[in-house]
Structures are given as C-alpha cells and as structure tokens.
C-alpha positions as CSV (number, residue, x, y, z in Angstrom):
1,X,-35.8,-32.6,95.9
2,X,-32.1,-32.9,94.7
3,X,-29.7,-33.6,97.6
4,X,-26.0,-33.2,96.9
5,X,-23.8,-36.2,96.9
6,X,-22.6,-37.9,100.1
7,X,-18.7,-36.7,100.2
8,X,-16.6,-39.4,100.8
9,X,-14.1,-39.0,104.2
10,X,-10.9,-37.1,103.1
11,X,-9.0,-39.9,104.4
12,X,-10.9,-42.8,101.9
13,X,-10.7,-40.5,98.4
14,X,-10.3,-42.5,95.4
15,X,-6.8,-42.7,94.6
16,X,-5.5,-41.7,97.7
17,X,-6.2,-44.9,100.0
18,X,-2.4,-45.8,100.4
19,X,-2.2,-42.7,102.8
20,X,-4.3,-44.3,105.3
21,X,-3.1,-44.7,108.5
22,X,-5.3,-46.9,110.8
23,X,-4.4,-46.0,114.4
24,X,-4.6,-49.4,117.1
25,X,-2.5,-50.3,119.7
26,X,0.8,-52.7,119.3
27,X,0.7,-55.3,121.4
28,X,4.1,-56.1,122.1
29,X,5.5,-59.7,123.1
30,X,7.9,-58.1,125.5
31,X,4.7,-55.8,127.2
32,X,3.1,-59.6,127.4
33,X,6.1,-61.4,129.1
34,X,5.7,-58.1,131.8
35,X,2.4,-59.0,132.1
36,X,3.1,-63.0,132.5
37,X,5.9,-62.4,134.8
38,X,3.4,-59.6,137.6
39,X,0.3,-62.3,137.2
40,X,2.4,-65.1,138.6
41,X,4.2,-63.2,140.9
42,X,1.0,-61.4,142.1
43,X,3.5,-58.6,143.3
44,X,5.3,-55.6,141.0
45,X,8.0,-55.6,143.5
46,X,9.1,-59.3,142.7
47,X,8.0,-59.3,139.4
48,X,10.3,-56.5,138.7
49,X,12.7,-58.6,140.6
50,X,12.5,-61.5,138.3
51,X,12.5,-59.2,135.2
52,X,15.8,-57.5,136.2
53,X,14.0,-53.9,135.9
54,X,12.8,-51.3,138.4
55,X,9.2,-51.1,139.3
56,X,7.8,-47.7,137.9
57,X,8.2,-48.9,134.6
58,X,7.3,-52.3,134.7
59,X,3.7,-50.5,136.3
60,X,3.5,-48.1,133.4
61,X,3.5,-51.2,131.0
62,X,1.0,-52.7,132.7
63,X,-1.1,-49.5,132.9
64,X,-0.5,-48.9,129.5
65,X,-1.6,-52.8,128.4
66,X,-4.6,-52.0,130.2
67,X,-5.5,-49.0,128.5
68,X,-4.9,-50.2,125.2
69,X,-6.8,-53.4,125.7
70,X,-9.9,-51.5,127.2
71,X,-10.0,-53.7,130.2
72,X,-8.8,-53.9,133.9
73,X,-6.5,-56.6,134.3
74,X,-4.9,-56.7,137.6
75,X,-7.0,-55.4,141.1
76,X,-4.5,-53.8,143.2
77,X,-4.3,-53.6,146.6
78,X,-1.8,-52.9,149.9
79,X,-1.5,-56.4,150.3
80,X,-0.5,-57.3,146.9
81,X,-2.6,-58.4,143.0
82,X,-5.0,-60.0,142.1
83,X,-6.7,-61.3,138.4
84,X,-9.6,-60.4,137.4
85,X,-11.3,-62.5,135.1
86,X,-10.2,-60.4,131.9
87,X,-6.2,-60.8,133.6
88,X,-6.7,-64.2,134.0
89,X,-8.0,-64.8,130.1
90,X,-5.0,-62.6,129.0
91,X,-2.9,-65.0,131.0
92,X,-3.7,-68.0,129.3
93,X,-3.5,-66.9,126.4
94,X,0.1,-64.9,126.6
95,X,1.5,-68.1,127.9
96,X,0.4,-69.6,125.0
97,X,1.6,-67.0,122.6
98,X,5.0,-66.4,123.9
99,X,5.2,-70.2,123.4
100,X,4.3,-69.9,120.1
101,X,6.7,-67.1,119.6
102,X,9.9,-68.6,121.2
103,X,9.1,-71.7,119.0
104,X,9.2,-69.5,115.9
105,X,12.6,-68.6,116.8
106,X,13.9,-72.1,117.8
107,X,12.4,-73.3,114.4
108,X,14.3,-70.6,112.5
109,X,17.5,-71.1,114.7
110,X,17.3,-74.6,113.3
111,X,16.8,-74.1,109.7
112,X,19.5,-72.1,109.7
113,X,22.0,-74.9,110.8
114,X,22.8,-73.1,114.7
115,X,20.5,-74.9,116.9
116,X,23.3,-76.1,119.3
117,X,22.5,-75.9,123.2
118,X,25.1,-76.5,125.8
119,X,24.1,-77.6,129.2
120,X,26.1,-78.3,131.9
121,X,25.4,-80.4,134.6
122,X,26.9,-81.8,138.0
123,X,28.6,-85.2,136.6
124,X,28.3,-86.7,140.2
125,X,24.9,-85.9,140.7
126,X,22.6,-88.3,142.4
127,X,19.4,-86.8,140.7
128,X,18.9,-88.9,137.8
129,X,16.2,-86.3,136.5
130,X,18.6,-84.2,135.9
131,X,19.1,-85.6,132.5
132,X,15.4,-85.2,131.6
133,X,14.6,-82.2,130.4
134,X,17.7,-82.7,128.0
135,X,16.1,-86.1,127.1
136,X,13.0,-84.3,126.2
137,X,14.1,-81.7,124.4
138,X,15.9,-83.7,122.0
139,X,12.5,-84.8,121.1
140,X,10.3,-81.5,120.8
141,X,12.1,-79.4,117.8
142,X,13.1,-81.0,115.0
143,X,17.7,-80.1,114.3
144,X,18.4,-79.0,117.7
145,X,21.4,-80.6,119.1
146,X,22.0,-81.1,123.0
147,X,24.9,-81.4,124.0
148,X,26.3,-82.4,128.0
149,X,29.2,-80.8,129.8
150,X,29.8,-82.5,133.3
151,X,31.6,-81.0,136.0
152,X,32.0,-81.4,139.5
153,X,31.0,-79.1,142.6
154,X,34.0,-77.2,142.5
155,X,32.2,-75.4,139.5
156,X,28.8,-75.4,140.5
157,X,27.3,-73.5,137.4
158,X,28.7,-76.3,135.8
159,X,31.6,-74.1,132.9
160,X,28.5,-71.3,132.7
161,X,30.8,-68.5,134.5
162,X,33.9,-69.5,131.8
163,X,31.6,-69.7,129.0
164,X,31.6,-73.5,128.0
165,X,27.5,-73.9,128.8
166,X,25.2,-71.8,127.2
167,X,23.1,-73.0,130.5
168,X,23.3,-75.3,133.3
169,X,20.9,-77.6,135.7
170,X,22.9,-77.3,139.3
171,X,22.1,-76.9,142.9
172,X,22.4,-73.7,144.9
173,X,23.8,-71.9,146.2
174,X,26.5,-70.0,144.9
175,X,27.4,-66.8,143.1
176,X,24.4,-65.6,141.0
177,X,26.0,-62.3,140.5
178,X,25.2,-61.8,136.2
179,X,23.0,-65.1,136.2
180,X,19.6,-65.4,135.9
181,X,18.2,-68.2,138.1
182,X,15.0,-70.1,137.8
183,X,14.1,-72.6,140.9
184,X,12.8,-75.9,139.5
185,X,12.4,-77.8,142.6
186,X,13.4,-77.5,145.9
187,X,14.4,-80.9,147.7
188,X,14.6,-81.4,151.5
189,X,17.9,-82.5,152.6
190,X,19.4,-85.3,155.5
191,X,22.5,-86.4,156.5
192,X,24.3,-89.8,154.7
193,X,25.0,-91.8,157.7
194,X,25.9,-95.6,157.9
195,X,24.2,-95.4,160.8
196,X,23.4,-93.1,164.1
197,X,26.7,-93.9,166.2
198,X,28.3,-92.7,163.1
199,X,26.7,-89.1,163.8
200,X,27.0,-89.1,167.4
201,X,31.1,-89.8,166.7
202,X,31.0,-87.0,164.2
203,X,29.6,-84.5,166.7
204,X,31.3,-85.7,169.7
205,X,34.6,-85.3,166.9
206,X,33.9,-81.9,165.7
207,X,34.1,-84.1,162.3
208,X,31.8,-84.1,158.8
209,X,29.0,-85.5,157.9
210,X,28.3,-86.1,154.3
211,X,24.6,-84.2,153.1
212,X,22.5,-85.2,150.6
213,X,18.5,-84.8,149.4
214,X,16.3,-86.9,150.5
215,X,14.3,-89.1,148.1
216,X,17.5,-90.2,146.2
217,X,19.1,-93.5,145.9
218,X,22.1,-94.6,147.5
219,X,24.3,-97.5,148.1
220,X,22.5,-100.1,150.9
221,X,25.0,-99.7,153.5
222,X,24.2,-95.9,153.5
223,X,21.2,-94.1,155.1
224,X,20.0,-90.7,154.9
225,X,18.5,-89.1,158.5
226,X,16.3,-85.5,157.8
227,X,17.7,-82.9,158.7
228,X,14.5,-80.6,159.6
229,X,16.4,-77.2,160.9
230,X,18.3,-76.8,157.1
231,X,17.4,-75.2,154.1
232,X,16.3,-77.1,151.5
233,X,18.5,-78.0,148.6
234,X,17.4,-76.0,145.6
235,X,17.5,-77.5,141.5
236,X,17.9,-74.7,139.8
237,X,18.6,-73.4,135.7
238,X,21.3,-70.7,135.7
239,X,22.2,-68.9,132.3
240,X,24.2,-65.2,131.7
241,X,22.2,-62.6,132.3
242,X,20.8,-60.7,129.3
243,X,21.3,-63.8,127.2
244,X,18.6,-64.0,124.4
245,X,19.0,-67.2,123.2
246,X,15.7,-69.0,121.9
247,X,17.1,-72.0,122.6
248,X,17.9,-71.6,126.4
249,X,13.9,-70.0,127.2
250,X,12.2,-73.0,125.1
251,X,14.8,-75.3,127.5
252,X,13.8,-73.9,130.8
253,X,10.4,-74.3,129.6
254,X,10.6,-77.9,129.5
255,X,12.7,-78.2,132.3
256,X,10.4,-76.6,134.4
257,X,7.2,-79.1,133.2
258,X,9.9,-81.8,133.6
259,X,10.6,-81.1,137.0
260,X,7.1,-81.1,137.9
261,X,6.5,-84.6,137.6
C-alpha cells in the first residue's frame, strides 16, 4: 500500500524556519521582586505598601505569575497569605536571582568607571556598626568606591534631602516624604543618667534628660536606665524614592545581613 508522505507542520517548512515564533511566558525580574516583596510581607496590602503601588495591580501580577508558571503560589485567605510549597521554592530562588541580577549591574557600573556610592551617616553616632556594611561592601565588588558624608542630627537623612548622599544609615524618625525606608534594626532606648537623683531633679525641674539606645558604650561616669513606655529607636537606610541605582539595592542588601549579626 502506498501512503502519501507525512506533511511537515506549516510553521517548520524547509526554508521557512526563521518565521517561527515559539510562544512562552516572560518572566520578568520586576514580576519576581512583586512576588519577593508579597511572600515576605504575607499581606498584598503592605506589600503594595513597600512597593510604592496600589494593590489591584500588584494582585494581577501575581495572578498572572501564577498562571504563567502553571502552579499556585500563594493560598489566600481573610486573614492574610500563605506559601505553598511551589511559593516557597520560587522564593528561594527569586532572591537568589535578583541577587544575581543586581550584581550584573553593579559589575557593569564598575567596568564602566561610575561605581561611586555616597552614604551618609550621623558623625556622632554611638553605634559603631554603623560603619559596617560600608566596611563590607568595600570588599564584595571589585572598583566600587565608598565614600562617607557625616553630619549631625540636625540633618537626620544625613545630606540625602540636598542631594550630597546617594543613601544614608540614620535613625528615625523624621520626614520620609519621597524616601524609601528600610528598618535594619530596631534598638530599645533608656535615659543617660549619672545617676537616679539626677532624674528625679530633672522631673521635679521640668528639665532634659539626655536618650540614648541601650546596648551602646558610654563614658564610665554615665549610665543608661530603660525606658520601657517609649518607642524603640529605629536604624534605618533612607534613599530618594524611585532611585534605580544598582549600587544603593546591592548596599542595603549587605546592610541588612550586616545588621543582623
């Protein structure tokens, strides 16, 4: 029996296979960092928050990461998200490609000779870790010069606000109005006393006493008494909102693992 030939699919003709269009989903970095930002957050309201967005979108892209990936990534419920076990592989490994990404651009920033970061800091600090994560990232990639602004707390984001920092390490609060603000630790505070008649004259004086966070070092004849009915004092990185700089994410990245320890 004589069977005619098998046709080939129009799309795969001899001749013709540089019209092929292959049709997959785009995973985007920015639809990952979404993603990144709602799985830590475990809440679309304060994940859009912290992305400077509205909600409705930010829930499309998810919906739409979902879809394209074939798999069900966050459960969602009154009370907030959860991971599934898909969400929390695709967590893992976002974080480690948006790493990888941001390094791309830090690398390529420095080959081409403007790897300069700014950061300014409070000069009379008494948090010697504030000079850490500037320490360390002097030592991750290779050209990228650091350099140290100091101010004082009548400038609290430290020159950001006149443009002299391209970031700053500082203590809230104060006028976040444009900034973007990432808490890096949040440190209980007392009051620096030479000792408790000192207080009780303060008081009894309507006079000042001078605050500080606990856990720091100060001179012998000073002591620091908890104050448990204040807010805590909160380390934070502040940088203009909007500002894509490689070189600022790639800091508060090792900022953040700095202040950890």
């Amino acid at each position: 029996m004589n069977l005619p030939p098998l046709a080939r699919p129009a799309a795969y003709r001899l001749g013709e296979l540089d019209t092929v269009r292959v049709s997959s989903p785009v995973m985007e970095l920015r639809t990952l960092r979404y993603f990144v930002a709602v799985a830590e957050e475990l809440h679309f309201g304060r994940a859009a928050a912290r992305l400077h967005m509205s909600q409705p979108p930010l829930s499309r892209a998810i919906k739409q990461l979902e879809t394209d990936l074939g798999a069900l990534l966050l459960r969602r419920s009154a009370a907030g998200v959860t991971l599934t076990p898909a969400g929390a592989t695709l967590l893992n490994e976002a974080r480690t490609l948006l790493d990888q990404a941001d390094q791309v651009r830090v690398r390529v920033a420095a080959a081409a000779g403007a790897a300069v970061l700014t950061v300014g800091m409070l000069g009379d600090s008494t948090d010697r870790g504030a000079t850490r994560p500037a320490a360390v990232y002097r030592r991750q990639p290779p050209g990228i010069e650091v350099r140290i602004r100091e101010t004082d707390l009548t400038d609290p984001t430290c020159g950001l606000r006149a443009g002299l920092v391209d970031i700053a390490l500082t203590r809230a609060p104060f006028d976040e109005t444009g900034l973007t603000v990432h808490d890096l630790r949040a440190d209980p505070v007392g009051a620096v006393l030479r000792g408790v008649q000192e207080c009780v004259q303060a008081v009894l004086w309507n006079g000042t006493v001078g605050m500080a966070p606990l856990g720091h070092d100060l001179p012998g004849e000073l002591a620091v008494v908890p104050l448990t009915d204040m807010a805590p004092s909160r380390v934070v990185a502040a940088w203009n909102e909007g500002d894509t700089n490689p070189l600022i994410r790639s800091f508060v990245q090792i900022a953040t693992a700095a202040y950890r320890h």
